[in-house]
N, C-alpha and C positions, 0 to 999 in steps of 0.2 A: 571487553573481549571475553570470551568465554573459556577459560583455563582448562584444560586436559591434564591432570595428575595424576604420580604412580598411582595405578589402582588397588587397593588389597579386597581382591574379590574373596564371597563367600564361600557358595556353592554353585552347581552348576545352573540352577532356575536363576540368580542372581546375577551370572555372569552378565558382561553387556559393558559396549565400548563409553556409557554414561555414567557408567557407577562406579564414582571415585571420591575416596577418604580427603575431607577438608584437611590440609595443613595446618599445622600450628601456627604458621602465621597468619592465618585468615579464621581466627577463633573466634572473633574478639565483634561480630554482629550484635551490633544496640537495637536491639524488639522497641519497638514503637507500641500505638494504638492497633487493637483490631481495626482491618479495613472490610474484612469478609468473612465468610464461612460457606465451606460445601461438603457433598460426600469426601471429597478428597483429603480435608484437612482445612487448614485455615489461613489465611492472606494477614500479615501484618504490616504497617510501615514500618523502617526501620532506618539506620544508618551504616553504610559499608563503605570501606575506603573513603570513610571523608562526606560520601554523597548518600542527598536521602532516597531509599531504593522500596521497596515493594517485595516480602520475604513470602513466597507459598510453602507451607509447611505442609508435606504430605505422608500420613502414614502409609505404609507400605506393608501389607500382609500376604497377597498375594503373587504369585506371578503374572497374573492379568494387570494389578497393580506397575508393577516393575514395567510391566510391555507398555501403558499408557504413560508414564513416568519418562521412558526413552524417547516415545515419537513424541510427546512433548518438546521436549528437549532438541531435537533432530529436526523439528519442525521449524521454530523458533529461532535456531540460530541458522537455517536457510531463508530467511524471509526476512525483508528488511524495507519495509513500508511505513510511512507516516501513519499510517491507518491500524497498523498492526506493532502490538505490544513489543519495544525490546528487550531481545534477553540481556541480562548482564554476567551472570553466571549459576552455576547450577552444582550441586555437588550432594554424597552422602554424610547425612550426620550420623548415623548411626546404622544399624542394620533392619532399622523397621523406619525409619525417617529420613525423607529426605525430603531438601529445598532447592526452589527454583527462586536465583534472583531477578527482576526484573526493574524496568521504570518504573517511578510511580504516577498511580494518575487518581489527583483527590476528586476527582467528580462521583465515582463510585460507581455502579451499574445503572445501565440505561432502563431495566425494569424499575429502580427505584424511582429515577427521574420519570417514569409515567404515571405511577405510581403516585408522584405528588402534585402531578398538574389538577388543575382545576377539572372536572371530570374525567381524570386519567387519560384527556387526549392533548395531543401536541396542535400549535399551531402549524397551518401549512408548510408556512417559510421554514420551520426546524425541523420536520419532518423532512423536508427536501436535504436537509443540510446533512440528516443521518444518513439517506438515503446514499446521496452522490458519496460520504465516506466509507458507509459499509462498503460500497458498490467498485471504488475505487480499490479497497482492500481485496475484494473479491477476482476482481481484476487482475491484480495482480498475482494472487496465489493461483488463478488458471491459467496464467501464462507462464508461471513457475514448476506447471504441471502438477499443483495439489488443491484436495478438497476438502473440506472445513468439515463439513459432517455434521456439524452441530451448532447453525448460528442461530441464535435466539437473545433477547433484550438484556440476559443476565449474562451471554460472552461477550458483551459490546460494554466497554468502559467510557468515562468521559474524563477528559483528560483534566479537565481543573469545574474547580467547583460550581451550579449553576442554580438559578432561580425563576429566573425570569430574561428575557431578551434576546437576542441571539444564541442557542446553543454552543457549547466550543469542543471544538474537534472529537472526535468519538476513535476508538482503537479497538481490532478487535481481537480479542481473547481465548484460551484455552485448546490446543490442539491437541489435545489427548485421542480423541475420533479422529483425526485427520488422514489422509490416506494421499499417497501418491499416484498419480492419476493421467498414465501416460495413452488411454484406449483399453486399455485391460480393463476388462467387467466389472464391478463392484457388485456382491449381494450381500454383504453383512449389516444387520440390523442396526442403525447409527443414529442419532439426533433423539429430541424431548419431543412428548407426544402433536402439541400445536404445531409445533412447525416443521415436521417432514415431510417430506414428500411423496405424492402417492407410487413413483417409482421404488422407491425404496421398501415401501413397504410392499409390492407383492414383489419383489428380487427376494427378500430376507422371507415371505411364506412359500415362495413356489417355485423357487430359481429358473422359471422359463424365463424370464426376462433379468436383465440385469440395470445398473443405473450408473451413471458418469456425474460430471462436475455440476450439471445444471439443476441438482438435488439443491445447492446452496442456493442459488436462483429464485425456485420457489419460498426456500424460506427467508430470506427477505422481502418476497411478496406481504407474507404472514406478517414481520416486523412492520412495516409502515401501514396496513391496513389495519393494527394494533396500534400503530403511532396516532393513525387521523379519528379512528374510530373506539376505541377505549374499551375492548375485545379483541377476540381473535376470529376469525371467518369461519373457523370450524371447531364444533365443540361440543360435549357430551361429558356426561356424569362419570364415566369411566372411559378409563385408556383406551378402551375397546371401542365404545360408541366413537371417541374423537377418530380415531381409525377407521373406523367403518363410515362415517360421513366425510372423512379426505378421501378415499379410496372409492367413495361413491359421486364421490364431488363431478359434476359437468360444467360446472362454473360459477365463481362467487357470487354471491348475492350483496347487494348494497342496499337494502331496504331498512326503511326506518320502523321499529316496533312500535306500537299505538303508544303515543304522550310521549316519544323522544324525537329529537331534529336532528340529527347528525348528520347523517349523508347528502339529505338534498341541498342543505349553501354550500358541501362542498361541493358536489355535480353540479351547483352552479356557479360560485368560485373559479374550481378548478378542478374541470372537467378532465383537463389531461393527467391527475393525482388515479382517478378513475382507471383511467385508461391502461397508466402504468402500472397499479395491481395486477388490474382482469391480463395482460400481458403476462407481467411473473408469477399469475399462477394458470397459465394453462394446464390442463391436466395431463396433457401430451409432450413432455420434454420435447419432441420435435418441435412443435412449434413456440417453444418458450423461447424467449432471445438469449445471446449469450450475455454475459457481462459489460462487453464490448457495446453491442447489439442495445441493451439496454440504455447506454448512456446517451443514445443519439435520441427518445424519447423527451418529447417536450417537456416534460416534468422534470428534468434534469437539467436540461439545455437552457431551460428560461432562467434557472436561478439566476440569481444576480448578487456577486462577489465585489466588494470593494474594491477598485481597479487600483494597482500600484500608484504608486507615488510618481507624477513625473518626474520628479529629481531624482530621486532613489533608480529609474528606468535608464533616464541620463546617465548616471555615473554609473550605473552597472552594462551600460553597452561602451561604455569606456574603457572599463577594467577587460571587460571582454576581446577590445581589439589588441588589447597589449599583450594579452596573456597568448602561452605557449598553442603550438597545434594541439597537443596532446589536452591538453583542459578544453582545448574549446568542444573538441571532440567527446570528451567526458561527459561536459553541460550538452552538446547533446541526442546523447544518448539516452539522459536524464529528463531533457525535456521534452521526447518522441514519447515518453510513459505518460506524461501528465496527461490529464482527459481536455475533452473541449471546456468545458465550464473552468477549468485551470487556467486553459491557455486564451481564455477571453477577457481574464484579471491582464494581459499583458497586450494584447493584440485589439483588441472589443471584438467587432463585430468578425472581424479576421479570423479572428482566432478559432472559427466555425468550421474552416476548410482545412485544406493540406498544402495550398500552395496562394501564393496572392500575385495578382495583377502587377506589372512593373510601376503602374502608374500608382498603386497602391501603398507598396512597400515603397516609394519614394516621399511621400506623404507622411509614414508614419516616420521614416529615419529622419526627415525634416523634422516634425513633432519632436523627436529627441535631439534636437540641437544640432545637426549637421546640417554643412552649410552645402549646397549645390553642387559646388566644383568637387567637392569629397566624398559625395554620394556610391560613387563605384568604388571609390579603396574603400571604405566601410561595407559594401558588397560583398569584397574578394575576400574581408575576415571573415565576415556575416556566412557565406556560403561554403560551409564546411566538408562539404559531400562534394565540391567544384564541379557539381552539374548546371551551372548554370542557372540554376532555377529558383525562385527566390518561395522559398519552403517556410511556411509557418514555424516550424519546429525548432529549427533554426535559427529564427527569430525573437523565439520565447528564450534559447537559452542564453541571447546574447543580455538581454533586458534581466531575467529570472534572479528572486534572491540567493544571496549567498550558500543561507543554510540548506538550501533545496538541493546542490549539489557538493558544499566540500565538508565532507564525512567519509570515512572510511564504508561506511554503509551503503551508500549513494555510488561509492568510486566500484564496491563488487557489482551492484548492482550493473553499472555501465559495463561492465568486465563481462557480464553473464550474455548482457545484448550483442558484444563484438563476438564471443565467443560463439559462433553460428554453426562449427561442427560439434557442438556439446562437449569438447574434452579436456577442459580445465584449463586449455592456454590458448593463445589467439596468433595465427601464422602471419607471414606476412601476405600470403593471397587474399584470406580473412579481412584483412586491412584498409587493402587495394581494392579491395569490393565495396570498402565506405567512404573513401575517401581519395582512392586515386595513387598511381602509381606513387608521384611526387613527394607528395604527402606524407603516404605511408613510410617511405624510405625517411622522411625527418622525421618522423615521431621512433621510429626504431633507435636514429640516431641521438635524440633527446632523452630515451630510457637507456640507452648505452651508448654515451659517448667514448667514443674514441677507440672502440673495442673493435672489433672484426664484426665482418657482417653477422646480425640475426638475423633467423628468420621463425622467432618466437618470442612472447613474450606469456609470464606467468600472472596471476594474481598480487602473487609475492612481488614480483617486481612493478606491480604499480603499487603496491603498498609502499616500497622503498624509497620510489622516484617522488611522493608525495609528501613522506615523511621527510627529504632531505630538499623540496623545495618551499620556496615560502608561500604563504597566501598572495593572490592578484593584488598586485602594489595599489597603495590610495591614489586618487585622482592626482596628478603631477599638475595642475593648474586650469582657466579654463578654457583654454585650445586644446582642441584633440590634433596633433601631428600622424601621420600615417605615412609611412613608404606604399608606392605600386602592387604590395601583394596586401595590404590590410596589418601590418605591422607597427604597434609601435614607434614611431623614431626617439630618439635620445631617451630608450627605458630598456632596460637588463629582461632579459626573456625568463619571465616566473614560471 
């Protein structure tokens, strides 16, 4: 969690709700190995409270410094994504230094891992695997109303160390450029020369036009046509030529120079890899897809994720019938975020749409071990919005693992989606729009028992209701019992 303490501000360019003097109790940071180095300062591992963390050390001499140092920091601890780096804490060591704590992640930067591939390009299969994560991450910070501004192979980490075979998870990094991004115009100059975008660049020469989220867009175009091909799409001896041929750009080129192979076994591989660049980089933000937009593209959609464990599937839509309204509605909330390629690891081919065939969803609950005559009480847990409808989403969170929803991370996150008039707390009409009069009125009464009617509830008070209940009980045996509404029988409501 990210600590707030007394502040001893300097002056008034320093001033700022981020910049606060470390404790004496929290002195006491073990510096590790270098992990990095940039303009900014330098990234070390290290050791804090116990756990090994990831220290950025950044000089501060400016006040342009201090302003990137803030939205860093403001960024960071509003975003709460597998994909995206977490903060742990942040504070000043001094008056020209200051550090950002975060995870660590020993894989390093994704430029280096190109960098050491066999002609600095990725195979397919990882390529796709960066993609759906970047993409996934992106995703979520425009639905969070912000935009990166700056993603290129050296803000994308990999979370543990790699060589050869499947890549492993990628996260991505450094919000200093980032900007909140509610419809309001953007034209300030943002991003490294490869991978901007041609909006951006005539907003920040000419201000007749201005540029929104879908600048990120493009530059992930740049990243994986970097990943399959071992360059970038556009390019010049100076910052200027690279500019002047994005900005001149009508559409990428995929052509192989005399004595190289590159492109053509991919256009014959996988044509849709193709497809999905010339896509993200139209030159026309209008017609670029969103992040969203993107993910329904075959080059996303084919991957192919190791499908859960049937047993692990089993006893997680077990845990699920037992558990509270309030959790199930948590999980999901958590699982309407996952993308389709997420929700096909749990669903297969289901997991394509938004709703499945009754005859469908009978099939698969069978698959998990339920027997016929219990089909519809596993339903009525199953069907958390009591529309009736038998909803993919719904279905992924009853099966979905643990760590994917109970974290205090995952629990705001679900808090931000109920929260539909944006103001920090969720009413009970709020409620009753997801879930139905009934419903809503028990879960009010599960985050305050016994008290007088609510008709709100905070952050704070799912933080508490979480912290003083326990995890979803282990499997009680191997009968599932169920009461008429999808309940539990002989098990204490977690």
């Amino acid at each position: 969690m990210f600590h707030l303490w007394a502040a001893q501000k300097t002056d008034d360019q320093l001033k700022s709700p981020y910049l606060y003097t470390i404790p004496d109790e929290y002195v006491g940071i073990v510096l590790g190995i270098k992990l990095g180095s940039g303009h900014y300062g330098n990234v070390f591992a290290a050791t804090y409270k116990g756990e090994q963390v990831a220290v950025k050390k950044m000089q501060i001499k400016t006040p342009k410094d201090v302003k990137m140092f803030n939205r860093e920091v403001a960024f960071m601890r509003k975003l709460h994504h597998p994909n995206i780096l977490k903060l742990v804490d942040g504070f000043r060591l001094s008056q020209l230094e200051y550090i950002i704590i975060t995870e660590i992640c020993s894989g390093g930067e994704l430029f280096d891992a190109i960098t050491k591939q066999p002609n600095k390009r990725f195979k397919i299969s990882n390529a796709q695997r960066v993609a759906k994560d970047v993409l996934s991450a992106i995703q979520y910070m425009h639905d969070m109303n912000v935009v990166h501004r700056d993603l290129k192979p050296e803000n994308i980490l990999l979370s543990a160390p790699w060589t050869d075979g499947p890549i492993p998870p990628v996260k991505v990094i450094d919000f200093g450029l980032s900007a909140d991004w509610k419809g309001t115009p953007l034209y300030h100059f943002c991003g490294t020369p490869y991978y901007i975008a041609p909006e951006v660049l005539e907003a920040s020469e000419t201000r007749s036009t201005s540029y929104g989220k879908k600048c990120d867009i493009w530059s992930l175009g740049v990243i994986v046509y970097m990943l399959l091909g071992g360059y970038p799409p556009f390019r010049g001896d100076t910052n200027r030529e690279i500019y002047t041929n994005i900005s001149n750009s009508q559409s990428v080129l995929f052509e192989d120079d005399p004595g190289e192979y590159i492109w053509k076994p991919i256009k014959e591989k996988a044509p849709e890899a193709i497809q999905f660049i010339r896509r993200l980089l139209k030159k026309n933000p209008l017609y670029r897809p969103s992040a969203r937009q993107a993910f329904d593209s075959s080059f996303i959609r084919n991957m192919v994720l190791e499908p859960i464990e049937h047993a692990v599937a089993t006893d997680n839509l077990h845990k699920f019938v037992h558990m509270s309204k309030l959790k199930r509605l948590i999980r999901y909330e958590i699982a309407q975020k996952l993308t389709v390629v997420d929700k096909r690891r749990y669903l297969g081919e289901f997991g394509d749409g938004n709703e499945m065939s009754e005859d469908d969803a009978q099939v698969k609950l069978q698959d998990y071990g339920v027997e016929q005559e219990t089909i519809k009480i596993v339903f009525n847990a199953i069907d958390v919005t009591n529309d009736g409808e038998w909803d993919v989403s719904e279905f992924v969170a009853a099966v979905m693992e643990e760590h994917l929803y109970n974290t205090y991370e995952t629990i705001k996150r679900a808090f931000v989606e109920m929260d539909a008039n944006d103001n920090s707390e969720v009413s009970l009409s709020e409620l009753v729009s997801i879930v139905g009069q009934e419903d809503a009125k028990a879960i009010f009464e599960e985050l305050f028992p016994g008290a007088d009617e609510q008709l709100k509830f905070t952050k704070e008070d799912l933080r508490r209701y979480f912290e003083t209940h326990q995890p979803p009980a282990e499997e009680k045996g191997d009968e599932m019992d169920y009461d008429e509404d999808g309940n539990g029988l002989n098990c204490s409501v977690q």
